[in-house]
C-alpha positions in Angstrom: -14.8 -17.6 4.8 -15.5 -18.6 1.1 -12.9 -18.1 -2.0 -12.5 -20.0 -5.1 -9.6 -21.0 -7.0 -9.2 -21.6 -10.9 -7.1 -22.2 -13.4 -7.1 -19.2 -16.0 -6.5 -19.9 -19.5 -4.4 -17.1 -20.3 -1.4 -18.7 -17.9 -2.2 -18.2 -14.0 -3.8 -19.8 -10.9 -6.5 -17.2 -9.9 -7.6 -17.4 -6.5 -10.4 -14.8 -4.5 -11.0 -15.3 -0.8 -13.9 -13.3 0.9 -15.0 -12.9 4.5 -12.8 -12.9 7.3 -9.3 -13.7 6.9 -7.8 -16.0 9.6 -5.3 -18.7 9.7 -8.1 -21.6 8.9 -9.1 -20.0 5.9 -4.9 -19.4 4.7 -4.3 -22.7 5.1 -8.1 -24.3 3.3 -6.8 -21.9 0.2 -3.1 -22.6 0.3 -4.3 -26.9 0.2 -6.1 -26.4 -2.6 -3.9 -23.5 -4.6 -1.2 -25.9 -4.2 -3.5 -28.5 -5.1 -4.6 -26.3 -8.4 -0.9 -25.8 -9.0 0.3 -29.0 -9.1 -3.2 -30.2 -11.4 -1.9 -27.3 -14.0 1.8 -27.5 -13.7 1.7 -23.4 -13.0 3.5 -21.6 -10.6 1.8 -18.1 -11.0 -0.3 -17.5 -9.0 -2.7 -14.0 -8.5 -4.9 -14.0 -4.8 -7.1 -11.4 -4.7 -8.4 -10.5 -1.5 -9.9 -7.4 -1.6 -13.1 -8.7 -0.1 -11.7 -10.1 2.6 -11.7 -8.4 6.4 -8.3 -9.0 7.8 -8.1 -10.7 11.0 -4.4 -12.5 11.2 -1.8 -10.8 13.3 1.9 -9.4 12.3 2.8 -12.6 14.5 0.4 -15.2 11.8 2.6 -12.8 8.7 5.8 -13.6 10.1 5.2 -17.4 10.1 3.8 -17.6 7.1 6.5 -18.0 5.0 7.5 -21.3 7.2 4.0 -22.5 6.8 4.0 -22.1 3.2 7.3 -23.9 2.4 6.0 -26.7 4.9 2.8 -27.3 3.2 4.8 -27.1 0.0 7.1 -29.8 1.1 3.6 -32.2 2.2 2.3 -31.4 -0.7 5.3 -32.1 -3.3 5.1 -28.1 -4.5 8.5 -26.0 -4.7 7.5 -22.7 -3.2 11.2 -21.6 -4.3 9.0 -21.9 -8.4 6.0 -20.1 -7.3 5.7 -16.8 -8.0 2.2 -15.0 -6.0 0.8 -11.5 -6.4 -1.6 -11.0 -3.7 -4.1 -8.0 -3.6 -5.2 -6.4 -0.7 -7.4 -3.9 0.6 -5.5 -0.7 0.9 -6.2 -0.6 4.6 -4.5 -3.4 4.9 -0.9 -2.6 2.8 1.5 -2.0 5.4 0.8 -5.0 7.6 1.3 -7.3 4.3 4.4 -5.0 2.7 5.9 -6.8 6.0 4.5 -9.8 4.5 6.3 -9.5 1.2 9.8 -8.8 2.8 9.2 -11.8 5.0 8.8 -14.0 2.3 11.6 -12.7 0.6 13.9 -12.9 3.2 12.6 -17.0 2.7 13.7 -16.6 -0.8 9.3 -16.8 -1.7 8.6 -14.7 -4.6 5.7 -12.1 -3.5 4.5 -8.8 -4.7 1.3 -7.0 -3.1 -0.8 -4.6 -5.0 -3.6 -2.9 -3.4 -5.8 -3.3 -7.1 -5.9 -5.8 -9.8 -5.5 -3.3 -12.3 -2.3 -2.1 -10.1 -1.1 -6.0 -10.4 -1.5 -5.7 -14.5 0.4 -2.8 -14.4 3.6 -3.2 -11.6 7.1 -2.6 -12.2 7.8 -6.7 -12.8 9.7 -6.6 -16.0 8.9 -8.4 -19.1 9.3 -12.3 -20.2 9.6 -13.4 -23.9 8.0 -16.4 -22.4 4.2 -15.5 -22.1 2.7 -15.1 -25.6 1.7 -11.2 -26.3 -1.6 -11.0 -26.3 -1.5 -12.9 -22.4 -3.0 -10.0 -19.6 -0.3 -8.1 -18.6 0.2 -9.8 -14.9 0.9 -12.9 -16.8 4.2 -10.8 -18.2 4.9 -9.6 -15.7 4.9 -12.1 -12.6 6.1 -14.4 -15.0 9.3 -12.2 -15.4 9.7 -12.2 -11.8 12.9 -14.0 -10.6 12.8 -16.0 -7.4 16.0 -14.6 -5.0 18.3 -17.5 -4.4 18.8 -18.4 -0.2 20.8 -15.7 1.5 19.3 -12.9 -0.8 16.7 -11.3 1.2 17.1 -7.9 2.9 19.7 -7.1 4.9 20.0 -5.4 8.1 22.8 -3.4 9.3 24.2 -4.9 12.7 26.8 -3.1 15.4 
């Protein structure tokens, strides 16, 4: 496992993981996002892993969410303010769409893309916010709205 995780000037937290993805290497990168996020006082964060061979189970997706806000609370961080784009290797897309309802339904802002250029470009509205000449992620997950508790998807019951 080996990522890195930055500050980017034009308004984001940018981390890349590579290697094999397992619940060690979530939790080294989620210290030391929410380490980077508290340094810079920024809650948008883009995680590219792309590079990365998945190896975490629909089981490890489902928790994550309540690993997240638990780190969160050790570490002083609102997930509730955090707003993530995460890309993915295509291969990999319907195992973390799960992911992203999941987190949802925890009221943790997520959207996966299987591109960066696809995380530029996705439907995530517009902010006045982010200056005009910032990379069009910045505009757009910055425009993202966190779902209050209770908000997530629903499911029918009988």
């Amino acid at each position: 496992m080996a990522f890195s995780v930055t500050f980017n000037e034009a308004g984001f937290i940018h981390a890349v993981y590579e290697g094999e993805l397992d619940m060690p290497g979530i939790k080294g990168l989620m210290n030391t996002v929410g380490l980077a996020v508290k340094e810079h006082d920024c809650y948008l964060v883009l995680s590219d892993y792309s590079k990365a061979t998945m190896a975490i189970s629909i089981a490890d997706l489902y928790d994550m969410p309540k690993l997240v806000l638990q780190r969160g609370k050790e570490m002083g961080v609102s997930v509730f303010k955090i707003k993530r784009a995460l890309v993915i290797p295509a291969a990999a897309y319907e195992k973390f769409h799960f992911f992203e309802t999941v987190s949802l339904n925890n009221s943790q802002t997520v959207k996966i893309f299987t591109d960066e250029a696809e995380a530029g470009s996705g439907c995530w509205g517009n902010d006045p916010n982010p200056s005009s000449d910032s990379p069009p992620f910045v505009r757009r997950i910055a425009a993202l709205t966190p779902r209050a508790a209770g908000e997530g998807i629903r499911f029918a019951t009988s």
